[in-house]
C-alpha positions in Angstrom: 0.0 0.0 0.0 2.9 2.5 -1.0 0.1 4.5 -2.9 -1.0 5.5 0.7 2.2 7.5 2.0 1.6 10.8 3.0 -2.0 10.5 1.9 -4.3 13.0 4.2 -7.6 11.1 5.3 -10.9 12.2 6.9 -12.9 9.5 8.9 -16.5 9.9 10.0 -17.5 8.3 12.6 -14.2 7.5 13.2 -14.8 6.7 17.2 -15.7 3.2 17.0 -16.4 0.6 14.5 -15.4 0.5 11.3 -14.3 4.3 11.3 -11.8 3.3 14.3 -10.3 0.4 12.1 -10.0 2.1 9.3 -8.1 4.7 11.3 -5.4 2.7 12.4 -5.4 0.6 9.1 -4.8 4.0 6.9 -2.1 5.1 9.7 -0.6 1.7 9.1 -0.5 2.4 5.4 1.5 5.5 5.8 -1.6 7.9 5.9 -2.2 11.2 8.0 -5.8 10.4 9.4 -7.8 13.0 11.1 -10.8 11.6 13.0 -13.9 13.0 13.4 -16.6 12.2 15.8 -18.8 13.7 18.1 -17.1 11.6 21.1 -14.1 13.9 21.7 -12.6 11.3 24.0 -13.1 8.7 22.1 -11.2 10.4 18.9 -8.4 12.1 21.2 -7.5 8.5 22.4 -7.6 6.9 19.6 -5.1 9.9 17.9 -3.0 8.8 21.1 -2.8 5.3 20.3 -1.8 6.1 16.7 0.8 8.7 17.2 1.7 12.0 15.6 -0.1 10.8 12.2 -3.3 11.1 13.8 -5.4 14.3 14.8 -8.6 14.0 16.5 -11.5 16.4 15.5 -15.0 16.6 17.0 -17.8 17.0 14.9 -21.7 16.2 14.4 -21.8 15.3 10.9 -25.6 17.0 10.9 -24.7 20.1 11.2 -22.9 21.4 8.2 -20.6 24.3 9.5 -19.0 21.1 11.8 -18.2 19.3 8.7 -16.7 22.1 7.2 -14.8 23.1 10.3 -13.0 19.7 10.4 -12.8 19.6 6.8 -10.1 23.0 7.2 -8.8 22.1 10.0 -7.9 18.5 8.3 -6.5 20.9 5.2 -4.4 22.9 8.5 -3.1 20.1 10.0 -1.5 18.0 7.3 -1.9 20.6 3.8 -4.5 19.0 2.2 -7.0 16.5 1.6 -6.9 13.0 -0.3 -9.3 11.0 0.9 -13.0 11.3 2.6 -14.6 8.5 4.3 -18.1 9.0 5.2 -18.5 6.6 7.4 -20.9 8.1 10.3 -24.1 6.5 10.6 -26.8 5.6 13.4 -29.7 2.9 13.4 -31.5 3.4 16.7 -34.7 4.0 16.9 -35.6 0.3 15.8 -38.8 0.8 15.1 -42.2 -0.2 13.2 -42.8 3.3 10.8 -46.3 3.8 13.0 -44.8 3.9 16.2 -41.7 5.6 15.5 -40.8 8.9 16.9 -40.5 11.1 14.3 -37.9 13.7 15.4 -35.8 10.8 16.5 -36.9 9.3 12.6 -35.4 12.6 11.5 -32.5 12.4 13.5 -31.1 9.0 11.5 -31.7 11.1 8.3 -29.6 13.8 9.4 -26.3 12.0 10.4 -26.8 8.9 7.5 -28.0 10.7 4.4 -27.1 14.5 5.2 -23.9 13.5 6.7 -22.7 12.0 3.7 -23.6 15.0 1.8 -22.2 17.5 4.3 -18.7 15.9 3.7 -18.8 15.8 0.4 -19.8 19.1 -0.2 -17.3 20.7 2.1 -14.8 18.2 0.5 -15.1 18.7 -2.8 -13.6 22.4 -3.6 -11.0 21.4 -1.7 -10.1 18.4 -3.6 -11.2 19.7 -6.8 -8.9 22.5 -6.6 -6.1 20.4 -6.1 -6.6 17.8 -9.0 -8.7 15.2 -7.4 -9.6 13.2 -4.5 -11.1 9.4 -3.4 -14.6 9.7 -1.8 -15.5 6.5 -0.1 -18.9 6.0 1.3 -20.1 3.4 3.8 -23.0 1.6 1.9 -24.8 -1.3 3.2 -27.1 -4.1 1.9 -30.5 -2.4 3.6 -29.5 0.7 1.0 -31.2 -2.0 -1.6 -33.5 -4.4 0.4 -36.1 -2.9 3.0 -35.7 -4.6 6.4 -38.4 -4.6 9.1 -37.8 -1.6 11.9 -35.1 0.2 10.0 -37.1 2.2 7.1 -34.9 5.4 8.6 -32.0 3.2 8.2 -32.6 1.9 4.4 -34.0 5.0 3.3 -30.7 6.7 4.4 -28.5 3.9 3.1 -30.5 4.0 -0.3 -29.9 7.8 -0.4 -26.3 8.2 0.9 -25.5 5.5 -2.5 -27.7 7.8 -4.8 -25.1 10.7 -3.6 -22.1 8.5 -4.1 -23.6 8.0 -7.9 -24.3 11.6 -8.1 -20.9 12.5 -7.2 -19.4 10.0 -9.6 -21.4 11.5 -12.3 -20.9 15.5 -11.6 -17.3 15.0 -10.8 -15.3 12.2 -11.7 -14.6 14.4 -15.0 -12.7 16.7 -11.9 -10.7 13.8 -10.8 -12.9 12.8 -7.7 -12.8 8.9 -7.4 -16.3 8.0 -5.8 -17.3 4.6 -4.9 -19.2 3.3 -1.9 -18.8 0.2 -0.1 -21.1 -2.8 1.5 -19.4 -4.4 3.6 -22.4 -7.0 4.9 -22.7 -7.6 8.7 -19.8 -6.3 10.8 -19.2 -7.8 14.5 -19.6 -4.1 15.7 -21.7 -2.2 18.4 -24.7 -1.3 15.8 -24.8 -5.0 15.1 -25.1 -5.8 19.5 -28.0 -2.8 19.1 -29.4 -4.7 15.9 -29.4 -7.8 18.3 -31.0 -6.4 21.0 -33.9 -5.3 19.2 -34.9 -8.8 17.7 -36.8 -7.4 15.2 -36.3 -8.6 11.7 -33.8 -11.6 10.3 -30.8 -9.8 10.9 -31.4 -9.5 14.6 -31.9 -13.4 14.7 -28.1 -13.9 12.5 -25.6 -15.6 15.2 -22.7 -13.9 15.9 -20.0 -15.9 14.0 -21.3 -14.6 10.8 -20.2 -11.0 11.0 -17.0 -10.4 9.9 -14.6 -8.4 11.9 -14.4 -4.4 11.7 -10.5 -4.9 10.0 -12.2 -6.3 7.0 -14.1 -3.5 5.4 -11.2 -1.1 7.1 -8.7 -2.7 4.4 -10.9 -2.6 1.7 -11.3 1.2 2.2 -7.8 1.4 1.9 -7.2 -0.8 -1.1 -10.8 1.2 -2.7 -7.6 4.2 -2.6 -5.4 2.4 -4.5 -5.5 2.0 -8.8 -5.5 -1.1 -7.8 -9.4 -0.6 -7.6 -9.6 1.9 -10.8 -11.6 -0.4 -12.2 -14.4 -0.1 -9.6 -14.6 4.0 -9.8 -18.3 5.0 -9.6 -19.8 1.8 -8.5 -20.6 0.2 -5.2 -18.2 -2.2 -4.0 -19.6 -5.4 -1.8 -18.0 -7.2 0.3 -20.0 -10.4 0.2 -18.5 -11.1 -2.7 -16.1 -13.3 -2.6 -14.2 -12.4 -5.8 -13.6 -8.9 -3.9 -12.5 -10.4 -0.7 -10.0 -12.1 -2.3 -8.7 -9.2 -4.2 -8.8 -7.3 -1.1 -6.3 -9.7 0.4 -8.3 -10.8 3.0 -8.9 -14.5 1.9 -7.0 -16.7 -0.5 
């Protein structure tokens, strides 16, 4: 992963989860990360544990100005931007659509679907400016099949990989390399709040079937390499096993 030296990554969400792997797994690579979350403590040790490639940034993804604000302070801290990741997301309330609360409906929306456009709009002069960037977004398998209990979360997932499209198709003439990525079940804390709920076949999955966090991390940093080129504007899933393998993470 020598195409990753020096690169300067933004990670949503990058507190927990996926986000946190794919921190340590760019860092690894040779990256500067900057991770963004609204946990400050979270983020801050997480920089810690990674070293003076890391910088920790808190932000709501909901709220535009945030996303901007980490977006030039990423640009301060390492003099640029690369790569985006918009990874945040959220999937509580479970809920059945006529019993849900609809603010905290709403409040999914804002961090899933508006959160992936927030980043990419305060992304993309910056990257456009300076010849190109990779925007990666976190996909998921409920973006194309509707689940019991998680219309806020499909609807969002559906939307965010309408965006990723969109951006592929307004800017990849600009050098932006958009792509999103399903990763499938991950053994993470949405999936332990996805369990708890009960509701629908993905609550009822056992355990051993999700694949670990690392696994999607390295395929976001592989999805930055030409070594994926061939994948630019489409929706890369992890459930395929043709992928996985290309990915390096089986044989």
């Amino acid at each position: 992963m020598a195409e990753m030296t020096g690169k300067r990554v933004l990670i949503t969400g990058a507190s927990r989860g996926i986000g946190a792997a794919a921190a340590r797994e760019f860092a690894a690579a040779g990256a500067q990360v900057a991770l963004a979350a609204r946990s400050a403590a979270a983020v801050e040790e997480l920089a810690r544990e990674i070293g003076p490639a890391a910088v920790a940034l808190t932000c709501d993804v909901a709220d535009y100005a945030q996303v901007e604000a980490v977006v030039q302070a990423t640009v301060a801290a390492f003099g640029g931007l690369d790569v985006l990741i918009g990874n945040a997301g959220v999937i509580e309330p479970i809920a059945p659509m006529a019993e849900v609360d609809p603010a905290a409906w709403g409040q999914v929306i804002d961090i899933n679907l508006k959160g992936v456009f927030h980043g990419m709009r305060a992304a993309l002069p910056v990257m456009v400016a300076a010849g190109g960037g990779t925007v990666l977004t976190i996909s998921s398998g409920a973006a194309h099949n509707p689940l019991e209990g998680w219309s806020h979360y499909c609807a969002s997932k559906a939307g965010a990989a309408m965006l990723t499209d969109c951006l592929h198709k307004e800017a990849g003439g600009a050098g932006i390399r958009a792509m999103g990525l399903s990763p499938g079940t991950v053994a993470t804390d949405m999936q332990r709040e996805i369990k708890a709920s009960g509701v629908n076949p993905v609550a009822a999955l056992d355990w051993s079937v999700h694949i670990p966090p690392e696994w999607p991390a390295k395929a976001l940093v592989w999805m930055c390499t030409s070594d994926a080129d061939a994948f630019i504007g489409q929706e890369i899933s992890l459930r395929d096993e043709a992928i996985r393998r290309r990915v390096g993470l089986i044989r």
